[in-house]
PAVOLO-208968 format. One line per field, with one value per residue (C-alpha): x, y, z; residue number from 1; residue in one letter. Coordinates in steps of 0.02 Angstrom, whole numbers, plus 32768, in hexadecimal, padded with zeros to 4 digits. Layout:
BEGIN
X = [X,...]
Y = [Y,...]
Z = [Z,...]
nr = [NUM,...]
rest = [a,...]
END
This chain:
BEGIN
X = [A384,A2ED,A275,A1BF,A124,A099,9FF9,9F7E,9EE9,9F4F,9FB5,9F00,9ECD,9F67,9F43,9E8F,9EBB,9EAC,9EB9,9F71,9F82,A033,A03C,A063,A0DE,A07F,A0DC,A0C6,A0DF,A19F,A1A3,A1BE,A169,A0BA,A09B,9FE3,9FC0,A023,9FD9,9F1C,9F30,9F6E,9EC3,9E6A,9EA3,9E89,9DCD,9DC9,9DD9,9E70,9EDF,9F81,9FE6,A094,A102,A1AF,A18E,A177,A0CE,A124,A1C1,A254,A2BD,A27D,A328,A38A,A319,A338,A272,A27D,A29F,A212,A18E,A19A,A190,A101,A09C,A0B0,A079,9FFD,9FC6,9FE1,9F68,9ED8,9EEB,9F04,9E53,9DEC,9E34,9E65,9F17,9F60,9FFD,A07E,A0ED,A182,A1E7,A2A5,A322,A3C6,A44E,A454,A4A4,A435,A391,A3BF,A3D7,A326,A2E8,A334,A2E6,A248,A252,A26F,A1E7,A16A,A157,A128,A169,A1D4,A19E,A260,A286,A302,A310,A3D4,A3F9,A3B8,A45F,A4AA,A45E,A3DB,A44B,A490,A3C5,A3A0,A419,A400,A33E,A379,A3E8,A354,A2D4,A34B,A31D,A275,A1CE,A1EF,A170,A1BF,A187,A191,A19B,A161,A1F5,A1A6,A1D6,A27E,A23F,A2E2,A294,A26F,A25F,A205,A2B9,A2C6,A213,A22B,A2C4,A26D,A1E5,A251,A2B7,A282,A216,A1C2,A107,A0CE,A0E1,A0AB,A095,A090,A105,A059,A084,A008,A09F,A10A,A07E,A061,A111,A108,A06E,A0B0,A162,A107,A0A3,A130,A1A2,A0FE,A0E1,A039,9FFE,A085,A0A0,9FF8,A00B,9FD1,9FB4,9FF1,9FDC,9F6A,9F35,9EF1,9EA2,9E01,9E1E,9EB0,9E48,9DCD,9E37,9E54,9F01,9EF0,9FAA,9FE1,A080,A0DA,A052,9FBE,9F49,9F74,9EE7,9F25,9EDE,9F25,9ED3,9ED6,9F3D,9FC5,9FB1,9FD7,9F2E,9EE0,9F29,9E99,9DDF,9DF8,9D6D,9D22,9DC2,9DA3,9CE5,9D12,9DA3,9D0E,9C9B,9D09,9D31,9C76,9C5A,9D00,9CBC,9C09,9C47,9BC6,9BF5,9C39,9BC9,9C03,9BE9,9C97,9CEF,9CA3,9CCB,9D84,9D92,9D4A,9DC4,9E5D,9E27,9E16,9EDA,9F0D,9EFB,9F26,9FC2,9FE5,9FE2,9FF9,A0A1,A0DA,A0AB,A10B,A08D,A06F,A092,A03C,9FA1,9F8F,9FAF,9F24,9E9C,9EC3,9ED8,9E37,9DF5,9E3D,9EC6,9F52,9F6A,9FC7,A010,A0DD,A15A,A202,A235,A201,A200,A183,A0D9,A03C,A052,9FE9,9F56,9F52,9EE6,9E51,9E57,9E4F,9DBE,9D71,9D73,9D22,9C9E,9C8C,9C96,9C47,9C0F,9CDE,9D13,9CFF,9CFD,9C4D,9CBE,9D40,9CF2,9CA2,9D3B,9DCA,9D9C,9DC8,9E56,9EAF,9E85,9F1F,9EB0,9EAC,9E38,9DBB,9DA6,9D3C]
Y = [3BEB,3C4E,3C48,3C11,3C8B,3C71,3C47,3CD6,3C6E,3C26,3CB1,3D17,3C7F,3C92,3D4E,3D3B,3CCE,3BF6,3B53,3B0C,3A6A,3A52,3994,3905,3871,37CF,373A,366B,35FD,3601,36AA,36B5,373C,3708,375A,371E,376C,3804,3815,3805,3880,38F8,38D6,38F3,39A2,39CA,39A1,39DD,3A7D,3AB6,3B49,3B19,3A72,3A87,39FE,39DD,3A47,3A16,39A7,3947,3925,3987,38CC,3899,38F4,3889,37ED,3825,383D,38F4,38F2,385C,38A9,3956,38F4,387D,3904,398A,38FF,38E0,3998,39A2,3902,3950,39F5,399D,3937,39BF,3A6D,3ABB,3AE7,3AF6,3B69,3AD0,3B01,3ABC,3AC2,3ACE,3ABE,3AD2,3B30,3BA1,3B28,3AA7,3B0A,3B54,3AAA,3A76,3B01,3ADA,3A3A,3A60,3AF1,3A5B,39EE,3A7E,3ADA,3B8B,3BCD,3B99,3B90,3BB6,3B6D,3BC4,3B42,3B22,3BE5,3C03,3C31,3C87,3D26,3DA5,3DDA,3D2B,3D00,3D87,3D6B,3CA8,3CE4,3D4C,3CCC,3C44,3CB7,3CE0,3C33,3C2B,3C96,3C96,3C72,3CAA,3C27,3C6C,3BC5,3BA0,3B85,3AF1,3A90,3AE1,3B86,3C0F,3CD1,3D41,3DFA,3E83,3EA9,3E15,3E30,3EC7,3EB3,3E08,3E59,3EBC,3E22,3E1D,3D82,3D70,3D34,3D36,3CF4,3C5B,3CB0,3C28,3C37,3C0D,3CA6,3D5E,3DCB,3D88,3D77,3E26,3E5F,3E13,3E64,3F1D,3EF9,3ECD,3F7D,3FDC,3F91,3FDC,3F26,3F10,3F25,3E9F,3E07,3DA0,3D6D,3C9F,3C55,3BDC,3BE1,3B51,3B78,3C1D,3C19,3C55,3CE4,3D04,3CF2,3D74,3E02,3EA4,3EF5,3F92,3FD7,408D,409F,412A,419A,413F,40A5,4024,3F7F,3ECC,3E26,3D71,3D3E,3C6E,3BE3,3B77,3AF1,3A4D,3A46,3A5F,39C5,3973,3991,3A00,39FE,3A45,3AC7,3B02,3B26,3B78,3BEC,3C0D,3C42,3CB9,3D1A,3D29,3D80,3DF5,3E2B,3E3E,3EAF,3E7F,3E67,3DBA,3D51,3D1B,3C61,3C88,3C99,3BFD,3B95,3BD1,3B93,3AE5,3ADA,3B14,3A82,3A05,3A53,3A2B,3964,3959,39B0,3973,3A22,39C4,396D,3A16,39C0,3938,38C6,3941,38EE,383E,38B1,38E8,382F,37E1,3849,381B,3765,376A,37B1,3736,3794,3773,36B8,36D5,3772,373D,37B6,37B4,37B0,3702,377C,37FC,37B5,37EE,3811,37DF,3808,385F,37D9,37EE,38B4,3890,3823,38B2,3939,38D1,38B2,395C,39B3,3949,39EB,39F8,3954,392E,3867,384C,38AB,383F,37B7,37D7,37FC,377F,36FB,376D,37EF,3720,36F2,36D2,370B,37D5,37E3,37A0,3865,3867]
Z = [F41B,F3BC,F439,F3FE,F407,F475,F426,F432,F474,F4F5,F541,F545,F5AE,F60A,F629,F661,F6DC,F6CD,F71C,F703,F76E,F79F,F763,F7D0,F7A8,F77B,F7AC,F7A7,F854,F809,F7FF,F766,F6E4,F6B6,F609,F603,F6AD,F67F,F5D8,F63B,F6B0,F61C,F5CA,F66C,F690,F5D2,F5C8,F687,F625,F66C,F612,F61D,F67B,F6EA,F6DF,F720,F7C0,F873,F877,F7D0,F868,F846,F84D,F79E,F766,F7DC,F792,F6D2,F6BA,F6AF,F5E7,F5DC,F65B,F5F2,F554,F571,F5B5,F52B,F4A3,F501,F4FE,F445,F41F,F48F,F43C,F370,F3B5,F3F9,F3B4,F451,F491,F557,F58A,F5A1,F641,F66D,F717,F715,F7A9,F7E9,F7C5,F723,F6A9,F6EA,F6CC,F633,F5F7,F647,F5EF,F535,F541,F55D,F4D9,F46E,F4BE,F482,F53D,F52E,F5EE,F65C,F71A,F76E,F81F,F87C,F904,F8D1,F8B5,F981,F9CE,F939,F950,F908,F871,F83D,F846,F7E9,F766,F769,F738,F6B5,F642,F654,F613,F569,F54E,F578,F5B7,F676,F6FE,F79E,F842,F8EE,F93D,F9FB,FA6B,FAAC,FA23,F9EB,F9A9,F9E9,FA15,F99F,F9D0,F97D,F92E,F8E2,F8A3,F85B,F7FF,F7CA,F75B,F6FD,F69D,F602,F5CB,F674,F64F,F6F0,F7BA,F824,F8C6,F93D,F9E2,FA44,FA93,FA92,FAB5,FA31,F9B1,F9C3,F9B5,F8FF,F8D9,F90B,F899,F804,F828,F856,F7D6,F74D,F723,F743,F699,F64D,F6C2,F715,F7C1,F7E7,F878,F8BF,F975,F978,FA4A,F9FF,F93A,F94F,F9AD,F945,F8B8,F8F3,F92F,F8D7,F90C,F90E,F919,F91B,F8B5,F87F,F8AE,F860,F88C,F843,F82C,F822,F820,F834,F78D,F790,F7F5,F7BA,F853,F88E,F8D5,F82F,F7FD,F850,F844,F7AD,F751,F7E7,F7FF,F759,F77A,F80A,F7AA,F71E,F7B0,F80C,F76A,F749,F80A,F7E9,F73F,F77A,F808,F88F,F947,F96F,F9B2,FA61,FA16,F9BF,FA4B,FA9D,F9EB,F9F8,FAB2,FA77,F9E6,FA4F,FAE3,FA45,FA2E,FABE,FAB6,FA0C,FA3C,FAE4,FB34,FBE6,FBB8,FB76,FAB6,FABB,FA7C,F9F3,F960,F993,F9C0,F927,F8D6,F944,F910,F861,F896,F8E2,F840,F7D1,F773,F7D0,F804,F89D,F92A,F8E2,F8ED,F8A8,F970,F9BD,FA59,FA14,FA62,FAA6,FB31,FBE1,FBCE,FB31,FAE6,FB6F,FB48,FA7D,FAB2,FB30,FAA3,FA18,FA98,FAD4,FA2E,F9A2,F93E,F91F,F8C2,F806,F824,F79F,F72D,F744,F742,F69E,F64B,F68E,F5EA,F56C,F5D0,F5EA,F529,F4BA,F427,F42C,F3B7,F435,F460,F3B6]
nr = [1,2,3,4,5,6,7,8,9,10,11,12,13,14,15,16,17,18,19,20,21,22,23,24,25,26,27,28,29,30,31,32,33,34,35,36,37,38,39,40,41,42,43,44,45,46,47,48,49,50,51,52,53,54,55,56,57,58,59,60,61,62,63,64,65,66,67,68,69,70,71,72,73,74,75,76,77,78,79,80,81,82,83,84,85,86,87,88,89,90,91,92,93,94,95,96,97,98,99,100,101,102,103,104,105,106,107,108,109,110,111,112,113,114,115,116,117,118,119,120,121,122,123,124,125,126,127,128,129,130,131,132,133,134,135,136,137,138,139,140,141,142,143,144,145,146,147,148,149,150,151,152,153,154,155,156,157,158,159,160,161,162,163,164,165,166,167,168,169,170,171,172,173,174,175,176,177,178,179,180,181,182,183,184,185,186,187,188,189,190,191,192,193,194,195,196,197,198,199,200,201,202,203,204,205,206,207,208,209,210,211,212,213,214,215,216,217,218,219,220,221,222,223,224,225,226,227,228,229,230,231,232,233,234,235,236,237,238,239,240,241,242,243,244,245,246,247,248,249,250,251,252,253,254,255,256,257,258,259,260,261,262,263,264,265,266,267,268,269,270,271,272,273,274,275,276,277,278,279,280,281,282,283,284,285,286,287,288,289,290,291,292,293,294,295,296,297,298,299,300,301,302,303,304,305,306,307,308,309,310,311,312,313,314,315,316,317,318,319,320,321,322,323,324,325,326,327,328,329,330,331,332,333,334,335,336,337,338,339,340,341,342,343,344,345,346,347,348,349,350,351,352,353,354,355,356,357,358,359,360,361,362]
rest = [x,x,x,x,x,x,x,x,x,x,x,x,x,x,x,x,x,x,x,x,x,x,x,x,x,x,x,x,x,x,x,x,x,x,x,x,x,x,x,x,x,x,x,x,x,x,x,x,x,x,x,x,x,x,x,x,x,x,x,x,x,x,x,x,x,x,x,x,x,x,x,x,x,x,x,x,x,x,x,x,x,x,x,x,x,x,x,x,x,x,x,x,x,x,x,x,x,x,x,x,x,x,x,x,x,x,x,x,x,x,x,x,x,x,x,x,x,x,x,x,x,x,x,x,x,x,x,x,x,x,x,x,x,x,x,x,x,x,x,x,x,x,x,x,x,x,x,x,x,x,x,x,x,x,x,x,x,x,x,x,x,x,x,x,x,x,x,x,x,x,x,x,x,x,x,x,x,x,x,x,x,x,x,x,x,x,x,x,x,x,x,x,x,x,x,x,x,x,x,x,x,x,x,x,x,x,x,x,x,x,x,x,x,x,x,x,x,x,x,x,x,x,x,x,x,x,x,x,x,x,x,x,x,x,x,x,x,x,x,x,x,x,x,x,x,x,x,x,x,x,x,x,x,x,x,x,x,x,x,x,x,x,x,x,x,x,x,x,x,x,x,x,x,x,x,x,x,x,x,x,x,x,x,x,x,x,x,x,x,x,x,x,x,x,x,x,x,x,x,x,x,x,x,x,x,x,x,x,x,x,x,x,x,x,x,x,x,x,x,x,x,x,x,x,x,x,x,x,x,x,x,x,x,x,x,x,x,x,x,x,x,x,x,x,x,x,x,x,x,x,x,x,x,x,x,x,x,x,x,x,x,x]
END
């Protein structure tokens, strides 16, 4: 399969760093796929101003292959894409996760080739007790078929270790855009840092976060690596998040801000550090840090239910709830941190992101 160039505009975006919201699954009482909410939480991101949109990947629920809504999720949501971008001229890096064994995500990855994805976001939850090399090589034949964005997922929720070996071997695969560091984890977030430096990568793949207990400080800090007898300077240049797939608006303000105080190169203002610590506690009830995340997914669907864009907190697991709780601490950090939600914007836009008519955006 030829794969497709990148647009320029949107792999610069890419490079200097953007918002990519890592897409949740919108679902009826039935649970069955609700193209309409789908379709307006697509339109939300895009005039959020987000850069790119992840879909397929863990806060879309890994299940929708086992429910045969991976092909229609993927679908639905890049057609969405393309109508925002026909109506108002602008264009989003289209990410798609794949899974499972190598034939399976090279097959994940075809499709959404064909569905008009530009990178592929590659899970190596199945591959965890196969080894470094078999990972390593499993990376390798998925990124012949598309541009590769590696995922260092937390353990917590299925992610296997991945040592600065792995790391290092990692960045030098051909095709490899960039990495989603997010194992929640300091050590191991810095291991993938000093691979990509050691490995001479620095210059070739951006780094993402994605540990969403840490993105403004990860945001902020300059690594400053010494490497083959040099010092090497590295940034975490945007997020690809769960987290950002609430409030965004506000996410994306925030992104937009924290470039500005890199580039200006004044101190940071202790008020940064403060703002990070407020976004990381809002974190931690969206994702259920108490109950080691396992309301994770239903945090993430109430906020937008409270917001209007999602009707309800369904999973494709009757048994994946909020959990105890969880709802009071939602309710504690939209009292304690008002400054952090977008709801006005919301709320301004649900009529037309819910239209049938796209041309509403005129």
């Amino acid at each position: 399969m030829k794969i497709a160039a990148i647009d320029k505009i949107i792999l610069e975006k890419f490079r200097k760093g953007t918002v990519i919201p890592a897409m949740p699954l919108a679902l009826t009482a039935e649970r069955t796929f609700d193209r309409q909410a789908q379709q307006a939480l697509t339109r939300y991101y895009m005039d959020a101003g987000v850069g790119g949109i992840a879909v397929g990947v863990h806060s879309t629920q890994f299940a929708i292959r086992e429910h045969g809504l991976f092909e229609t999720t993927l679908a639905c949501v890049s057609e969405a894409v393309d109508q925002w971008g026909r109506q108002t001229g602008n264009s989003v890096l289209k990410v798609s996760g794949a899974c499972g064994k190598t034939p399976q995500a090279i097959a994940e990855a075809e499709f959404a080739a064909k569905t008009g994805y530009h990178a592929v976001l590659l899970s190596l939850m199945a591959m965890r007790d196969d080894g470094i090399t078999a990972m390593l090589d499993h990376c390798a034949q998925v990124a012949q078929v598309m541009p590769l964005i590696g995922f260092y997922l937390q353990s917590a929720v299925g992610g296997p270790d991945l040592p600065y070996p792995f790391w290092k071997e990692f960045v030098k695969i051909p095709n490899v855009l960039g990495i989603k560091i997010a194992p929640f984890n300091r050590y191991k977030t810095f291991d993938v840092v000093r691979a990509l430096c050691d490995a001479g990568k620095e210059n070739d793949i951006t780094l993402y976060t994605g540990n969403d207990d840490n993105i403004v400080p990860d945001l902020l800090t300059e690594y400053r690596i010494q490497s083959n007898g040099t010092c090497k300077k590295v940034r975490i240049k945007g997020g690809l998040l769960g987290h950002w797939c609430v409030w965004t608006q506000k996410a994306v303000q925030l992104l937009d801000q924290l470039h500005d105080l890199v580039e200006s190169g004044n101190d940071l203002p202790s008020e940064w550090l403060m703002r990070g610590m407020e976004i990381t506690d809002c974190n931690a009830a969206f994702f259920d840090a108490a109950n080691n995340f396992s309301g994770c997914i239903p945090g993430i669907h109430e906020v937008l239910r409270r917001q209007g864009l999602l009707k309800g907190v369904w999973c494709l697991d009757p048994n994946e709830v909020l959990s105890p709780g969880q709802n009071d601490e939602i309710d504690r950090v939209y009292r304690d941190y008002p400054h952090l939600n977008d709801d006005s914007f919301v709320k301004s836009g649900l009529e037309k992101w819910f239209a049938d008519d796209i041309q509403i955006y005129n």
